[in-house]
TORPA-4810 file (N, C-alpha, C, O; in nm, 3 decimals):
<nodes>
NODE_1_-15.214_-1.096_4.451_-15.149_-1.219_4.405_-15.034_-1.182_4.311_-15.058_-1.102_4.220_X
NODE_2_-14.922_-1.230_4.324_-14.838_-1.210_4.226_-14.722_-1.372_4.238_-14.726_-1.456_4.329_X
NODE_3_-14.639_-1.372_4.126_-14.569_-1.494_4.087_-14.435_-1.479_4.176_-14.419_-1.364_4.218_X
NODE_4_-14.346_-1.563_4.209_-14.225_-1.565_4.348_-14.114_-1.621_4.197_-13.995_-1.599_4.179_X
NODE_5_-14.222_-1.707_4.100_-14.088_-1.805_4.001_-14.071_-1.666_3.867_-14.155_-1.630_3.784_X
NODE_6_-13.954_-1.622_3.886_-13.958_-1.551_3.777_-13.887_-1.673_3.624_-13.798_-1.754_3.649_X
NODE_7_-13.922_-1.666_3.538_-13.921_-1.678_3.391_-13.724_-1.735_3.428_-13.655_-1.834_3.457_X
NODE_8_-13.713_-1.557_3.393_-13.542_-1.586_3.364_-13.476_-1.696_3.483_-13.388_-1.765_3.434_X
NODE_9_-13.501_-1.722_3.622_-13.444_-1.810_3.669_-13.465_-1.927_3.657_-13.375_-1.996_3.707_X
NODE_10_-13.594_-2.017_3.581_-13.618_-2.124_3.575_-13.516_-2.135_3.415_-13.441_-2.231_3.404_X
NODE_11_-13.521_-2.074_3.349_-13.430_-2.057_3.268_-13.291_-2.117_3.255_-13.233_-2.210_3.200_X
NODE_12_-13.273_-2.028_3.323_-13.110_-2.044_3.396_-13.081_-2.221_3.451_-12.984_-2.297_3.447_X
NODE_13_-13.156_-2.226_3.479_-13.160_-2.388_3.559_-13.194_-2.466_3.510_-13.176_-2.573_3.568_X
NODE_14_-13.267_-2.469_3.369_-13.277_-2.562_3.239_-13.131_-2.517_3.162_-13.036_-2.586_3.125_X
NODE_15_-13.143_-2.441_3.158_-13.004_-2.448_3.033_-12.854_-2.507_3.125_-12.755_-2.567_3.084_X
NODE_16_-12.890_-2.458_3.259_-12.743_-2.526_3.342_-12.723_-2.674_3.295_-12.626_-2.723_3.236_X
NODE_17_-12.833_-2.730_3.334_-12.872_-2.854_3.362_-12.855_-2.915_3.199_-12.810_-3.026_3.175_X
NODE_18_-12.892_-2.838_3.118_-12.854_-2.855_2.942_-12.963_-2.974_2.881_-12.946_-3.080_2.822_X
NODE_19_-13.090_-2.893_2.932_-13.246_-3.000_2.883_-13.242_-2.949_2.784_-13.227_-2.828_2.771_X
NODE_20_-13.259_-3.047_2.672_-13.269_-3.036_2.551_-13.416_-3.086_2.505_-13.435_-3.107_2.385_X
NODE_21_-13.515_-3.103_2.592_-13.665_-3.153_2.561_-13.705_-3.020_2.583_-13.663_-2.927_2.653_X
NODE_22_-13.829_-3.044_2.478_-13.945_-2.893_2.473_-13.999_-2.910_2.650_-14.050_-3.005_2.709_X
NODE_23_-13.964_-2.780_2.692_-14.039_-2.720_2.823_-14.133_-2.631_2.771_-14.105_-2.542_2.691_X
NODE_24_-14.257_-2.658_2.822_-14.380_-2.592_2.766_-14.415_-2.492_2.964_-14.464_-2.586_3.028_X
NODE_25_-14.411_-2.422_3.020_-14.438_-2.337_3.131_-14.567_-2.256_3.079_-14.608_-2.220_2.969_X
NODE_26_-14.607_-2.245_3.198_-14.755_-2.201_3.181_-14.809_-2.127_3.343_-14.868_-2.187_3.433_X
NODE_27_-14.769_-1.990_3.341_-14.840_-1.939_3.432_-14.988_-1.941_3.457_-15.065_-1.889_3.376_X
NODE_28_-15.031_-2.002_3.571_-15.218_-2.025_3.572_-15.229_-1.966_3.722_-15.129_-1.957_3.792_X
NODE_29_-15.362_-1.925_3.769_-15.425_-1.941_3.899_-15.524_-2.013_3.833_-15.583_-2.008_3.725_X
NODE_30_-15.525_-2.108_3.976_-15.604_-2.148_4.001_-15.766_-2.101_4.013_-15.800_-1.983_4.014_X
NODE_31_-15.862_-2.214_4.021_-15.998_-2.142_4.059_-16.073_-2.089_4.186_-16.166_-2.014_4.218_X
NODE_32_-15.942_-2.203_4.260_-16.005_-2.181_4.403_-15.890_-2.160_4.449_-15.804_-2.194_4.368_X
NODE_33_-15.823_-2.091_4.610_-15.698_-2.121_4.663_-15.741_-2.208_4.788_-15.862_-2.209_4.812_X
NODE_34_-15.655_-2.283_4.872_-15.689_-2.334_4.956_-15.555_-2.386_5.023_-15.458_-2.390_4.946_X
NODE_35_-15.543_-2.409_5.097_-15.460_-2.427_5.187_-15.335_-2.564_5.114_-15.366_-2.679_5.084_X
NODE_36_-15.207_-2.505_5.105_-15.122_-2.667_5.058_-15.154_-2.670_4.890_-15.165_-2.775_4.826_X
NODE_37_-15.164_-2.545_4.835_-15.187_-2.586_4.699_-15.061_-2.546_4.632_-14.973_-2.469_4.671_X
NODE_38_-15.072_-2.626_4.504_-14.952_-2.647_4.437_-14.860_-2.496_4.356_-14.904_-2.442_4.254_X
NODE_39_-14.756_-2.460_4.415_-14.729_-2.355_4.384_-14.617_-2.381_4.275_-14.570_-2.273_4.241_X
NODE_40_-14.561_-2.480_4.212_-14.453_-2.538_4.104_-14.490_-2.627_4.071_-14.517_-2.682_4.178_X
NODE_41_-14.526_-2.721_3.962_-14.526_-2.868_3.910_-14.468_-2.845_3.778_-14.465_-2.749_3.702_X
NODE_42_-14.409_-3.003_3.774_-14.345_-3.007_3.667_-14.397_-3.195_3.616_-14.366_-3.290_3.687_X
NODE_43_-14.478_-3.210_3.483_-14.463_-3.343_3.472_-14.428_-3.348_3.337_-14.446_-3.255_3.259_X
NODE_44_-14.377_-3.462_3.306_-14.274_-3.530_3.207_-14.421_-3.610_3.125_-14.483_-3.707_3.169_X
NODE_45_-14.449_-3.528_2.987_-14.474_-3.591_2.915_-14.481_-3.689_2.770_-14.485_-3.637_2.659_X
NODE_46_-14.480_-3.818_2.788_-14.392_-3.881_2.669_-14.456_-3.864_2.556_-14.559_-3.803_2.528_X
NODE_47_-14.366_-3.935_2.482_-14.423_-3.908_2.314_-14.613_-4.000_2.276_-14.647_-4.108_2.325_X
NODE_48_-14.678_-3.936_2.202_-14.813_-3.987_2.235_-14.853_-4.008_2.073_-14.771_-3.961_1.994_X
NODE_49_-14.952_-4.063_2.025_-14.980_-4.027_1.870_-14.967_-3.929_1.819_-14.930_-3.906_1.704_X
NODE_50_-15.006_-3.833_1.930_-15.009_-3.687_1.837_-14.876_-3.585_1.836_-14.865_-3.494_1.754_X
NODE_51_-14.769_-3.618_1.945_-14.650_-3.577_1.946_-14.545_-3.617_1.997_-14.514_-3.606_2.116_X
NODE_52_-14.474_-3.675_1.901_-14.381_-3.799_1.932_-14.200_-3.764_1.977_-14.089_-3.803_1.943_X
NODE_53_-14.248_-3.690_2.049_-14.119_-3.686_2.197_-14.143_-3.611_2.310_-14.240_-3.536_2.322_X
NODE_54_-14.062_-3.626_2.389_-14.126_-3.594_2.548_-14.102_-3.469_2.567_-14.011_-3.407_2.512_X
NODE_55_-14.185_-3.422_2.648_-14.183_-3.266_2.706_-14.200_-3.263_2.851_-14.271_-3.345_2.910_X
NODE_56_-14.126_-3.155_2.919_-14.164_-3.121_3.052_-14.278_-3.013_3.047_-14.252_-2.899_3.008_X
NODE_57_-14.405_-3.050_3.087_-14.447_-2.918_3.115_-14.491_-2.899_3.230_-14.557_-2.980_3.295_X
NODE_58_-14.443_-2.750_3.277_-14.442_-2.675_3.410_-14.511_-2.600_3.438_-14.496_-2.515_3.351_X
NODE_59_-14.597_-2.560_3.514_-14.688_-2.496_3.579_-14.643_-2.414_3.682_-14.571_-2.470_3.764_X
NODE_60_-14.678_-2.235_3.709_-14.618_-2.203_3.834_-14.745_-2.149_3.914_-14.824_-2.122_3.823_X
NODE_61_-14.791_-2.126_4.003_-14.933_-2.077_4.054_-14.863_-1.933_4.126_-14.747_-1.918_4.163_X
NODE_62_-15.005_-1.810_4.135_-14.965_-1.681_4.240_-14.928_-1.712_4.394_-14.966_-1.820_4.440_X
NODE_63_-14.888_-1.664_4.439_-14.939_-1.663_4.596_-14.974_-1.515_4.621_-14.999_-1.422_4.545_X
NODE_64_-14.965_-1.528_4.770_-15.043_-1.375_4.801_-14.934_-1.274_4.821_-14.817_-1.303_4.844_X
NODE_65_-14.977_-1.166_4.812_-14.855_-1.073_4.807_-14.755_-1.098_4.935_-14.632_-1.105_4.941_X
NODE_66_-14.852_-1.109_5.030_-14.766_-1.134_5.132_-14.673_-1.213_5.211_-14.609_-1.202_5.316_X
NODE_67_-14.695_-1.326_5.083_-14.618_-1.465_5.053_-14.504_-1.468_4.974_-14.419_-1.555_4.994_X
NODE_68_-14.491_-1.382_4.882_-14.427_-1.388_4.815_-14.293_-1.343_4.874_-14.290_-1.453_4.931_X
NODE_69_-14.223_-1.308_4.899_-14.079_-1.287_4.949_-14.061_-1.422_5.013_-13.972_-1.472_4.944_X
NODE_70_-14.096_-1.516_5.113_-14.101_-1.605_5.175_-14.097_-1.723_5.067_-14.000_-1.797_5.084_X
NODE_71_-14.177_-1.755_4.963_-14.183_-1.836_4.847_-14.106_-1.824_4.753_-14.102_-1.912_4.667_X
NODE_72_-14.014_-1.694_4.746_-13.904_-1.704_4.679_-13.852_-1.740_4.666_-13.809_-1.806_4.572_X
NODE_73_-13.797_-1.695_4.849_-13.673_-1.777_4.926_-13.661_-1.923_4.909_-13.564_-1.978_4.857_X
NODE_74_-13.796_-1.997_4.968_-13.796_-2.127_4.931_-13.767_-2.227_4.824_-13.711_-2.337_4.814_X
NODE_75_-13.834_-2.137_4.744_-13.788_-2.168_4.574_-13.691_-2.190_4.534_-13.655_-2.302_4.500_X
NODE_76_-13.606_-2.062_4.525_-13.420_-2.063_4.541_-13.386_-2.171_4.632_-13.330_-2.265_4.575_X
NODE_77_-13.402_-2.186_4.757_-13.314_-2.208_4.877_-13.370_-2.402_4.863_-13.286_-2.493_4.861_X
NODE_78_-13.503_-2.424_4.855_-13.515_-2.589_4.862_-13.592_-2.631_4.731_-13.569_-2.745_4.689_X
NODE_79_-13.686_-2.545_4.657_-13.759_-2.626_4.596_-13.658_-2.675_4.459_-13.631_-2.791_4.429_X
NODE_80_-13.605_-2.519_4.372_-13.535_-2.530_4.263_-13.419_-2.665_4.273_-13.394_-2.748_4.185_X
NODE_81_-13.364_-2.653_4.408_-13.243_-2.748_4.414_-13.279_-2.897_4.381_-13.214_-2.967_4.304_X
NODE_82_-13.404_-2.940_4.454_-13.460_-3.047_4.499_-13.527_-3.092_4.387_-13.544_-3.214_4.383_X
NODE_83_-13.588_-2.996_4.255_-13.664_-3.031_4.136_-13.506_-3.036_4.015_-13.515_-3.088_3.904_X
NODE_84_-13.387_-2.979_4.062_-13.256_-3.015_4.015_-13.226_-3.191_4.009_-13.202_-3.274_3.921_X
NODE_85_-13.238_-3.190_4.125_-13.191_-3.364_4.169_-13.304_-3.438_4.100_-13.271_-3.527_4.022_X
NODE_86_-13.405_-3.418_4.115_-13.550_-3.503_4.045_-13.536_-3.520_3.882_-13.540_-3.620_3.810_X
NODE_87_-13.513_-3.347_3.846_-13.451_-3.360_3.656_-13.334_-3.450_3.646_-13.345_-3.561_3.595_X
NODE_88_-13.232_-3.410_3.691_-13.090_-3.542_3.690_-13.147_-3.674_3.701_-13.114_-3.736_3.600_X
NODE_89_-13.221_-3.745_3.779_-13.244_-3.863_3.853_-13.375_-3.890_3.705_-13.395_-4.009_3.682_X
NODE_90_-13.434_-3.817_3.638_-13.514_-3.824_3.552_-13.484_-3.870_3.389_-13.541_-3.951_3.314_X
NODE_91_-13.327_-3.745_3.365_-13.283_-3.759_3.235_-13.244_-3.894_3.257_-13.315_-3.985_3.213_X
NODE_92_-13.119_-3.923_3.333_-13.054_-4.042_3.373_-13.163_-4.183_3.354_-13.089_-4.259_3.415_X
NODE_93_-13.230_-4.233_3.332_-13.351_-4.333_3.355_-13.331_-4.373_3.191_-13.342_-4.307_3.088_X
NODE_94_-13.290_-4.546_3.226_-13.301_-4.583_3.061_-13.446_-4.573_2.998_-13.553_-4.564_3.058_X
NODE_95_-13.419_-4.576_2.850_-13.567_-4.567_2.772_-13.642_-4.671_2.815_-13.756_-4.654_2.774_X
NODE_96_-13.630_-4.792_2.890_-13.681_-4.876_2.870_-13.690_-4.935_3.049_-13.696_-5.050_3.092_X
NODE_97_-13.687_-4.777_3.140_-13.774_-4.809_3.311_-13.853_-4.792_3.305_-13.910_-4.700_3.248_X
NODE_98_-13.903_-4.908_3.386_-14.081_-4.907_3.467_-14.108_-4.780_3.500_-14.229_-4.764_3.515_X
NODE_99_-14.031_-4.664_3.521_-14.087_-4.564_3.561_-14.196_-4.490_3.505_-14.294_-4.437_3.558_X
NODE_100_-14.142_-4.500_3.341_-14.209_-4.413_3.216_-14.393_-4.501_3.243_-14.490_-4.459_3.180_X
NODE_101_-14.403_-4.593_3.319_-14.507_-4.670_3.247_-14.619_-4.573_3.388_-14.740_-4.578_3.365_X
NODE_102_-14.586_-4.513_3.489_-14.620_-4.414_3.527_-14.611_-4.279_3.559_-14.499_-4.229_3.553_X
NODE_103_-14.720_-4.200_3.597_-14.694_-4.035_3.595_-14.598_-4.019_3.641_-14.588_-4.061_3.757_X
NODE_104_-14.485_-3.956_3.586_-14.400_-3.871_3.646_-14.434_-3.747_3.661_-14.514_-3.697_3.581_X
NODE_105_-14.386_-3.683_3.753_-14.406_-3.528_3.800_-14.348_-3.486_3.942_-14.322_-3.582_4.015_X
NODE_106_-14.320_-3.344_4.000_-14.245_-3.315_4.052_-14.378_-3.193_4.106_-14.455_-3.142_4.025_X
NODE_107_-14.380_-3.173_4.218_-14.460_-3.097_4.267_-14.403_-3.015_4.399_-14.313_-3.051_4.474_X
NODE_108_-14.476_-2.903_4.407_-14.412_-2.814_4.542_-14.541_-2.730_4.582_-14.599_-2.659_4.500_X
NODE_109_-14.582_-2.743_4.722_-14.691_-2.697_4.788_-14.656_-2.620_4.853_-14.539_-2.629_4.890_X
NODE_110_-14.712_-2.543_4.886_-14.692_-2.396_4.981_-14.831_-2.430_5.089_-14.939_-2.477_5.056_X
NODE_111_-14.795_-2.396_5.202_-14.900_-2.403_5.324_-14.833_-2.354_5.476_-14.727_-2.402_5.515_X
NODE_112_-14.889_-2.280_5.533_-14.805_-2.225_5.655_-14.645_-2.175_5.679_-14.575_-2.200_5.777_X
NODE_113_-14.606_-2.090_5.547_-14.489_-2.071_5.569_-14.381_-2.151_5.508_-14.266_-2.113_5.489_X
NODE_114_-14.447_-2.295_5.473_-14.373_-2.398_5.454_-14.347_-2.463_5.302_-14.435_-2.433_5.222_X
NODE_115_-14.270_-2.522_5.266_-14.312_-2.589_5.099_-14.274_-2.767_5.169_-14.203_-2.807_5.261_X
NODE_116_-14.383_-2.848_5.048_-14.367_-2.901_5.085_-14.355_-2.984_4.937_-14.417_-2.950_4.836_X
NODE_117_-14.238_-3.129_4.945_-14.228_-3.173_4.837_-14.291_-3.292_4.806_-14.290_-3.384_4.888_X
NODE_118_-14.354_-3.304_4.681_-14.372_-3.477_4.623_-14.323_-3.482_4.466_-14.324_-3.393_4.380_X
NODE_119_-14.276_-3.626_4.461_-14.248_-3.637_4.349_-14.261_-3.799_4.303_-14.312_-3.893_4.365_X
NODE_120_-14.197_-3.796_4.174_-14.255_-3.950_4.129_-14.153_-3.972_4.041_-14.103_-3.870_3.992_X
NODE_121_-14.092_-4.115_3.996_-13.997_-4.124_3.906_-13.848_-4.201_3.962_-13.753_-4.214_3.885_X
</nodes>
């Protein structure tokens, strides 16, 4: 198992983009793997009693070694672009859309070669 999202490029693509909210990232595996599981999420969390402004926090999962060149590609080539347009379409949202009043988040599945996207917002 090893990681396809390296550090410095998600990097690069927050500071392009010029997010100025705490990104909290958190490399995890999972407990189980299984087919279509989430290999990127990102959800938008708002200010709460205990910390009063919003954060993205991101999650990246392993895949298998033998995945990994293939999940790179994807990453670069559709997921990064596509979680680009979702952050824009996210900052952009007055303080005061129906959106905030549910989960936002941005997700990317890996299964047969393939990624696949959902998102919310």
């Amino acid at each position: 198992m090893s990681y396809a999202l390296q550090t410095s490029l998600l990097k690069e693509v927050l500071e392009d983009l010029q997010v100025d909210n705490e990104v909290l990232l958190k490399y995890w595996t999972p407990n189980h793997f299984h087919d279509g599981y989430p290999i990127f999420s990102c959800e938008l969390w708002l200010p709460n009693q205990r910390v009063n402004y919003e954060r993205y926090y991101i999650q990246v999962c392993p895949v298998k070694s033998e995945d990994k060149k293939i999940v790179e590609d994807l990453l670069k080539q559709k997921v990064l672009p596509e979680f680009i347009t979702w952050l824009r379409k996210i900052v952009a949202l007055p303080d005061n859309s129906t959106h905030f009043n549910q989960g936002i988040y941005f997700k990317a599945f890996f299964n047969n070669n393939q990624v696949a996207l959902t998102s919310s917002g």
